[in-house]
PyMOL Python script that loads the backbone (N, CA, C, O; Angstrom):
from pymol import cmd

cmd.read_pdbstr("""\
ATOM      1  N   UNK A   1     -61.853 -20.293 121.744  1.00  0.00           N
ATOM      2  CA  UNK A   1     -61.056 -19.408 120.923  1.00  0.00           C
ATOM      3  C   UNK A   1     -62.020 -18.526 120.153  1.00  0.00           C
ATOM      4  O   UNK A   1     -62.922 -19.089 119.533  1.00  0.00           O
ATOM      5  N   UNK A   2     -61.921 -17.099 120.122  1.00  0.00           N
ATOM      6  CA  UNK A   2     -62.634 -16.587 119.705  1.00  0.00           C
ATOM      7  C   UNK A   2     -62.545 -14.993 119.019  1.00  0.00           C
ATOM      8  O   UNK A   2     -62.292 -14.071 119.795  1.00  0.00           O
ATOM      9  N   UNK A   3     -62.694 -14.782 117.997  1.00  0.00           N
ATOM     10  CA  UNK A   3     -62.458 -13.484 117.600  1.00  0.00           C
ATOM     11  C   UNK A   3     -63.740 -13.094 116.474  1.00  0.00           C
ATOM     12  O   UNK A   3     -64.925 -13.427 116.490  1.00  0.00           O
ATOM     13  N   UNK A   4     -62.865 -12.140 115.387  1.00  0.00           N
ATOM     14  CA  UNK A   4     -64.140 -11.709 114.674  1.00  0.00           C
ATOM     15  C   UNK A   4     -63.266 -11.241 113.293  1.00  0.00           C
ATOM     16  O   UNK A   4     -62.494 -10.303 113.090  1.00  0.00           O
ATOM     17  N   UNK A   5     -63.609 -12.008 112.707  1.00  0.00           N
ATOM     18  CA  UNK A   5     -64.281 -13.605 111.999  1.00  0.00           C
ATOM     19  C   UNK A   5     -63.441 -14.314 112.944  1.00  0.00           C
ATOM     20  O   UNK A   5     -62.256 -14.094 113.197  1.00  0.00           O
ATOM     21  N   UNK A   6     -64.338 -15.337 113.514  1.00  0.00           N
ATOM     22  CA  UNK A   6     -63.889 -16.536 114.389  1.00  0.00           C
ATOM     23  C   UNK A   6     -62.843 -17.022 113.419  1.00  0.00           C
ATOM     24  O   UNK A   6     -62.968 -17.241 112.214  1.00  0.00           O
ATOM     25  N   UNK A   7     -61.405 -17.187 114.470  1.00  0.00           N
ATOM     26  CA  UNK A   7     -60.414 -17.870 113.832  1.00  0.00           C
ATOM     27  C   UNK A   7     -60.426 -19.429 113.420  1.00  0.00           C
ATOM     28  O   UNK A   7     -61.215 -20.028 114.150  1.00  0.00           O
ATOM     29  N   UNK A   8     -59.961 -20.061 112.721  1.00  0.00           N
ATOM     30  CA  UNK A   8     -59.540 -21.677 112.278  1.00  0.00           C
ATOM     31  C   UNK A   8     -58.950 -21.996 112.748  1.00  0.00           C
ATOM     32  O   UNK A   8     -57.787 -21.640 112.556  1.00  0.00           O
ATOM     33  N   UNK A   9     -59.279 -22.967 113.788  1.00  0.00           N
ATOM     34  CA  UNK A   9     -57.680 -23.786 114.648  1.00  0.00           C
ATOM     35  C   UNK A   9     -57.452 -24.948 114.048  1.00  0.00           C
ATOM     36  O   UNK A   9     -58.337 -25.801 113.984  1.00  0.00           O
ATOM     37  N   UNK A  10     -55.964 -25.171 113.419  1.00  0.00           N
ATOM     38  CA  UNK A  10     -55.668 -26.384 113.276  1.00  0.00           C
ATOM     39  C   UNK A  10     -54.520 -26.923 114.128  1.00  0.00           C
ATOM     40  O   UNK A  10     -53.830 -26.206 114.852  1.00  0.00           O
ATOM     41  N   UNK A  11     -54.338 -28.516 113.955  1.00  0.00           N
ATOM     42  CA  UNK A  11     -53.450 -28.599 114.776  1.00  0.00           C
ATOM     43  C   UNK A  11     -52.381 -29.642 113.754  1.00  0.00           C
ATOM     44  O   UNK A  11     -52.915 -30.458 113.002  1.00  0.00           O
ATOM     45  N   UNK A  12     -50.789 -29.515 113.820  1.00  0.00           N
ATOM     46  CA  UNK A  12     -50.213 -30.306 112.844  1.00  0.00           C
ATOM     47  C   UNK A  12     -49.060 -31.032 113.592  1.00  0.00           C
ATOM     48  O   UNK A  12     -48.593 -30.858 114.718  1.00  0.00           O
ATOM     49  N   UNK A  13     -48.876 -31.559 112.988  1.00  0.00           N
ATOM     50  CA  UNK A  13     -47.708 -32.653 113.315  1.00  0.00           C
ATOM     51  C   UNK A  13     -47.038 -33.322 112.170  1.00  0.00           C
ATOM     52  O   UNK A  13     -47.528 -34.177 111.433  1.00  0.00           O
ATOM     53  N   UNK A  14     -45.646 -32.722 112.120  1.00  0.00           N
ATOM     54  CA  UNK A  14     -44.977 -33.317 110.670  1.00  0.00           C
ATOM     55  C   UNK A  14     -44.878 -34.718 110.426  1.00  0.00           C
ATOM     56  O   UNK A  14     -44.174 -35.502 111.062  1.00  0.00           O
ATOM     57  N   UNK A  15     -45.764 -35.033 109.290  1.00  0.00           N
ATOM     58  CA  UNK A  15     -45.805 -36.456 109.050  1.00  0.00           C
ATOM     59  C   UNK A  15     -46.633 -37.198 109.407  1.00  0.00           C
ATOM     60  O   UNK A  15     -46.370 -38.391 109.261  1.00  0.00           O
ATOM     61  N   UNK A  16     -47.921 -36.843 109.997  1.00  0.00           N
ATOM     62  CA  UNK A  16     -48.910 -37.261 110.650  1.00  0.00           C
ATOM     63  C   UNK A  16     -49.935 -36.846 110.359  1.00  0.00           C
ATOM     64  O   UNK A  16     -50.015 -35.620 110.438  1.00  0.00           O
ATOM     65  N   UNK A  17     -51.042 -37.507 109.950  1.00  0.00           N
ATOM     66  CA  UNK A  17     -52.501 -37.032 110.034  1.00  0.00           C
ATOM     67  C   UNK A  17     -53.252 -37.097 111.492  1.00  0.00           C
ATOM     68  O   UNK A  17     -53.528 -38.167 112.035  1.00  0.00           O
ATOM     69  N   UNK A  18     -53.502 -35.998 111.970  1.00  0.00           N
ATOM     70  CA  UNK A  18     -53.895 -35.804 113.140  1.00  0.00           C
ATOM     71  C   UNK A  18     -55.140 -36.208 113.327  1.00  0.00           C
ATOM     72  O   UNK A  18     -55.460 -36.917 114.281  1.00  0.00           O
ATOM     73  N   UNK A  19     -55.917 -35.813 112.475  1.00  0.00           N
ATOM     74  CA  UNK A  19     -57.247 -35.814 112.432  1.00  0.00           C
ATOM     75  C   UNK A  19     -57.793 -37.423 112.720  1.00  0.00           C
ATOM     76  O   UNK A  19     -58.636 -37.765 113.549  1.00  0.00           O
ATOM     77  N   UNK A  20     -57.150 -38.162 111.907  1.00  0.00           N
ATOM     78  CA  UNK A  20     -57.241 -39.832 112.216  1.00  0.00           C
ATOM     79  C   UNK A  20     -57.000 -39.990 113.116  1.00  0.00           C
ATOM     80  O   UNK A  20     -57.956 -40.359 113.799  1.00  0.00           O
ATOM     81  N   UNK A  21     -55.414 -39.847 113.995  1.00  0.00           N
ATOM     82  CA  UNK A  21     -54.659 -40.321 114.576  1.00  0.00           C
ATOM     83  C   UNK A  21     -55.212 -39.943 116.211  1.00  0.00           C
ATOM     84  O   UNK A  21     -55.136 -40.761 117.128  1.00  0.00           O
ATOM     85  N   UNK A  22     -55.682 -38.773 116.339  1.00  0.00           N
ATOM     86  CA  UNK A  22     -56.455 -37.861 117.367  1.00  0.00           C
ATOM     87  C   UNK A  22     -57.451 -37.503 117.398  1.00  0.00           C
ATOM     88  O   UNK A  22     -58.197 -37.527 116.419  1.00  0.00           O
ATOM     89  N   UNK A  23     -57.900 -36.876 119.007  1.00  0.00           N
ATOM     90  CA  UNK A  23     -59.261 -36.029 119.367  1.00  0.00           C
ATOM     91  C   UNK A  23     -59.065 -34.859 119.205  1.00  0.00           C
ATOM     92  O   UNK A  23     -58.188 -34.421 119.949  1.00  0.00           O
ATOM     93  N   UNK A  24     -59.787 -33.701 118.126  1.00  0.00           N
ATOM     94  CA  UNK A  24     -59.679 -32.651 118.419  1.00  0.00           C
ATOM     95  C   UNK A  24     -60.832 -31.759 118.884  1.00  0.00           C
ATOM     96  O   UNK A  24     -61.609 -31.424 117.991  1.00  0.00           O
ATOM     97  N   UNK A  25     -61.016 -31.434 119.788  1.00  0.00           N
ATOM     98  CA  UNK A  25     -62.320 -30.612 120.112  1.00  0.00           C
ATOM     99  C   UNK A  25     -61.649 -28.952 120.587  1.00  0.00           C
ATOM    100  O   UNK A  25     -60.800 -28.622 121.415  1.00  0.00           O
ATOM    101  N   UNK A  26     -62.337 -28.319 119.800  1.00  0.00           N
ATOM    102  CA  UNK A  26     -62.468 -26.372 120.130  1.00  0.00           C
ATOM    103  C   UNK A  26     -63.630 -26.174 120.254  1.00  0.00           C
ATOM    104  O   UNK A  26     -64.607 -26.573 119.620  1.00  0.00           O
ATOM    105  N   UNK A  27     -63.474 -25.327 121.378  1.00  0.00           N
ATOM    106  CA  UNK A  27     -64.581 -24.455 121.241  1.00  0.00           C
ATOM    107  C   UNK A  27     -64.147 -22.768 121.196  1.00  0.00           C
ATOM    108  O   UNK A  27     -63.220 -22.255 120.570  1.00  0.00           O
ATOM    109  N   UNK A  28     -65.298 -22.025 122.211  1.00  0.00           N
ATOM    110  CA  UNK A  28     -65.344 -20.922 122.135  1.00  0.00           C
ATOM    111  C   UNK A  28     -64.202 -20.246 123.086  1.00  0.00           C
ATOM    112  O   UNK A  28     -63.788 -19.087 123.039  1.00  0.00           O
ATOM    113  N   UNK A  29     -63.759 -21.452 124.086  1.00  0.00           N
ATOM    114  CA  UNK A  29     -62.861 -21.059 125.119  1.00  0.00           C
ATOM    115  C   UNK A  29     -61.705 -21.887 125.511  1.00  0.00           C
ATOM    116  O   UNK A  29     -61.150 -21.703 126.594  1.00  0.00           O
ATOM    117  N   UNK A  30     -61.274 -22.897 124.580  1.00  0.00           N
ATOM    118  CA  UNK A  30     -60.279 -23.818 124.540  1.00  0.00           C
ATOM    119  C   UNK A  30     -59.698 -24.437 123.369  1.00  0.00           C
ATOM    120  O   UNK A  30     -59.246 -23.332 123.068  1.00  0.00           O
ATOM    121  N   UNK A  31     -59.288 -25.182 122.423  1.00  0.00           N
ATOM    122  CA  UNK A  31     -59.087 -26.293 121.891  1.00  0.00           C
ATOM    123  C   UNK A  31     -58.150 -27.377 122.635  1.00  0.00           C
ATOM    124  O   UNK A  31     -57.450 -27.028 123.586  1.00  0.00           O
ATOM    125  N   UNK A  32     -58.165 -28.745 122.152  1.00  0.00           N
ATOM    126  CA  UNK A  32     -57.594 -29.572 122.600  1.00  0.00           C
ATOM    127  C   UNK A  32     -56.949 -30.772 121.855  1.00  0.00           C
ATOM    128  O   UNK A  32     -57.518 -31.031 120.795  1.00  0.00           O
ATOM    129  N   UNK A  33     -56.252 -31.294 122.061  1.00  0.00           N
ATOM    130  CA  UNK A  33     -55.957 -32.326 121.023  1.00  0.00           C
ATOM    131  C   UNK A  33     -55.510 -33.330 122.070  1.00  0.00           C
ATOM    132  O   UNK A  33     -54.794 -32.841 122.945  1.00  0.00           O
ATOM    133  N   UNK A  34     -55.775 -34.635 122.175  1.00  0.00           N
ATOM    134  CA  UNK A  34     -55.912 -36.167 122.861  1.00  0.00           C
ATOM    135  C   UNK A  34     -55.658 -36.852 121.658  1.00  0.00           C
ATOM    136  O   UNK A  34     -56.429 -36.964 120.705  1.00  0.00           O
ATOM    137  N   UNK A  35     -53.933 -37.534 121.831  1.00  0.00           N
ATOM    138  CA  UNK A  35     -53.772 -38.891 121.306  1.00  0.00           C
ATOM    139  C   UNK A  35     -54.006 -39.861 121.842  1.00  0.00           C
ATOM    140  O   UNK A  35     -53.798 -39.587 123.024  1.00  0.00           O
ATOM    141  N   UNK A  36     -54.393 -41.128 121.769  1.00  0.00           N
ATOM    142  CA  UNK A  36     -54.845 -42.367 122.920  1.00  0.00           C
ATOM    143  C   UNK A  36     -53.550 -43.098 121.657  1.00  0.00           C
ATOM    144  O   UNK A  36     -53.163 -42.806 120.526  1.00  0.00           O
ATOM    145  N   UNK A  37     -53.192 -44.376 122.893  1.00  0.00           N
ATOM    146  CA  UNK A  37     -52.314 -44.942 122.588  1.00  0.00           C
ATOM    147  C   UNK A  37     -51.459 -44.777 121.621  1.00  0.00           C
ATOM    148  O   UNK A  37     -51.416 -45.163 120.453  1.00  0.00           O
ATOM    149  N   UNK A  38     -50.419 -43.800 122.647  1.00  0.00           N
ATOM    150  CA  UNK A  38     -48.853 -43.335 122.057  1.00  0.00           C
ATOM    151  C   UNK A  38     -47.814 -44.211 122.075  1.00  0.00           C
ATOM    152  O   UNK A  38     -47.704 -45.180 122.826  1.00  0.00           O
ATOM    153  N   UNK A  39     -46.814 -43.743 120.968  1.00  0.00           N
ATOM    154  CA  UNK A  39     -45.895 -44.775 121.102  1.00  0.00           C
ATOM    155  C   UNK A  39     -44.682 -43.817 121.092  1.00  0.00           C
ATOM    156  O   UNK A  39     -44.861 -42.677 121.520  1.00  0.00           O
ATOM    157  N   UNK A  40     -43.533 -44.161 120.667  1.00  0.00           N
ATOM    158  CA  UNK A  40     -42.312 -43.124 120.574  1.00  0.00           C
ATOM    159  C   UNK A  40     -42.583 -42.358 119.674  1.00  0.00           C
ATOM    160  O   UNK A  40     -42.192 -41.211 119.892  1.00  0.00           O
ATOM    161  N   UNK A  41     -43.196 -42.540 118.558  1.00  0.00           N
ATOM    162  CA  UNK A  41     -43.078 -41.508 117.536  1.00  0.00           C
ATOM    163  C   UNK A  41     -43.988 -40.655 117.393  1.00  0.00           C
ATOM    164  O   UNK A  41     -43.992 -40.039 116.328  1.00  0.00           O
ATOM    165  N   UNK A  42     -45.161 -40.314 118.524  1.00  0.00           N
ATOM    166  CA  UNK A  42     -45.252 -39.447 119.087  1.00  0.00           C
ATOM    167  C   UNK A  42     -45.331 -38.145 119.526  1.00  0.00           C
ATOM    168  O   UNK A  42     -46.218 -37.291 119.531  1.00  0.00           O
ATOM    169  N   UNK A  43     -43.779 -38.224 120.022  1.00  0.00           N
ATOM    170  CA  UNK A  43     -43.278 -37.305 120.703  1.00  0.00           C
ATOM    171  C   UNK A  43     -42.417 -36.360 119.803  1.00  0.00           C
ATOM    172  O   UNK A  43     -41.696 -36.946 118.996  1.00  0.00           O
ATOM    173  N   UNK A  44     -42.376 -35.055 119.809  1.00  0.00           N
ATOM    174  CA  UNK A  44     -41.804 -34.010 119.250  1.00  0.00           C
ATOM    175  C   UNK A  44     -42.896 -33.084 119.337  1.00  0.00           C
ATOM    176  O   UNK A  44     -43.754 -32.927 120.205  1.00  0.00           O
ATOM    177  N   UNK A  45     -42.639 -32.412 118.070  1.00  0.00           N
ATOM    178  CA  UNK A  45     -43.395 -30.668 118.154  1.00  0.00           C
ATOM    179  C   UNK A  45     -44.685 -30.830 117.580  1.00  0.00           C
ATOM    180  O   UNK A  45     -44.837 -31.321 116.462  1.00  0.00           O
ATOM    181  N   UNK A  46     -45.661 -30.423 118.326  1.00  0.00           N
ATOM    182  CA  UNK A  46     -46.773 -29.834 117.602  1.00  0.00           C
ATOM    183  C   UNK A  46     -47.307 -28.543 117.256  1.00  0.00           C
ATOM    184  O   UNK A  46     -46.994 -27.606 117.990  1.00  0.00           O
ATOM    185  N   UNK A  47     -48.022 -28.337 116.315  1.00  0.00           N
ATOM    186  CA  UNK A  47     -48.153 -26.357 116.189  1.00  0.00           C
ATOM    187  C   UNK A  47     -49.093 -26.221 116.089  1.00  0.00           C
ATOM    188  O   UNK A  47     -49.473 -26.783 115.062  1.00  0.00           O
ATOM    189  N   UNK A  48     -50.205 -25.529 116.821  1.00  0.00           N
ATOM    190  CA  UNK A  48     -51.288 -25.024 116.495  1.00  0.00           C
ATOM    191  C   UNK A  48     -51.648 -23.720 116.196  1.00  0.00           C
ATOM    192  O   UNK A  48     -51.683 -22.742 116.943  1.00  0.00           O
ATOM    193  N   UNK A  49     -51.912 -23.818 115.010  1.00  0.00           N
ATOM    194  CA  UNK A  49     -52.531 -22.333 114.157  1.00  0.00           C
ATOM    195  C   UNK A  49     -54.114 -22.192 114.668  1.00  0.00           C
ATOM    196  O   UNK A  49     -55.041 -22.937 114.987  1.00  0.00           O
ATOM    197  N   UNK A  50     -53.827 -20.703 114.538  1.00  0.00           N
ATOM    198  CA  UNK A  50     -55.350 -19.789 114.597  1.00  0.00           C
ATOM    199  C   UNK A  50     -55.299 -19.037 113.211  1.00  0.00           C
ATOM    200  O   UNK A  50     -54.171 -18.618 112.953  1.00  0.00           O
ATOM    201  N   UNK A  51     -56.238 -18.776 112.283  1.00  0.00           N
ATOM    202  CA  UNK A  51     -56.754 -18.259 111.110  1.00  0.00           C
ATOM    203  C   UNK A  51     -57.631 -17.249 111.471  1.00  0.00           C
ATOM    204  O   UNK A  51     -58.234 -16.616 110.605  1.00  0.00           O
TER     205      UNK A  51
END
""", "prot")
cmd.dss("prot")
cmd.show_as("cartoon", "prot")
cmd.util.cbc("prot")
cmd.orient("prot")
C-alpha cells in the first residue's frame, strides 16, 4: 500500500482487539490480516482503513 505520505492501515473489528487476537503484516504492496483458531464469533465485518 502505498502513497505520499504513505497511508496508515488499520484493521478493526467491533469488539475485538485485533492486534492480540491476529497477524497483521503490510507492506508496500499488500496488507493482510490471519486469525488462527476461529471460533463463531469471528465471523462478521471487518474494515480496513487507509490514512
Amino acid at each position: 500500500v502505498s502513497g505520499r505520505p504513505a497511508p496508515m492501515i488499520t484493521w478493526n473489528k467491533e469488539g475485538v482487539d485485533l492486534v492480540s487476537r491476529g497477524i497483521i503484516d503490510t507492506t508496500d504492496s499488500y496488507t493482510l490480516l490471519i486469525v488462527d483458531k476461529v471460533n463463531r464469533y469471528d465471523a462478521g465485518k471487518y474494515i480496513i482503513e487507509a490514512e
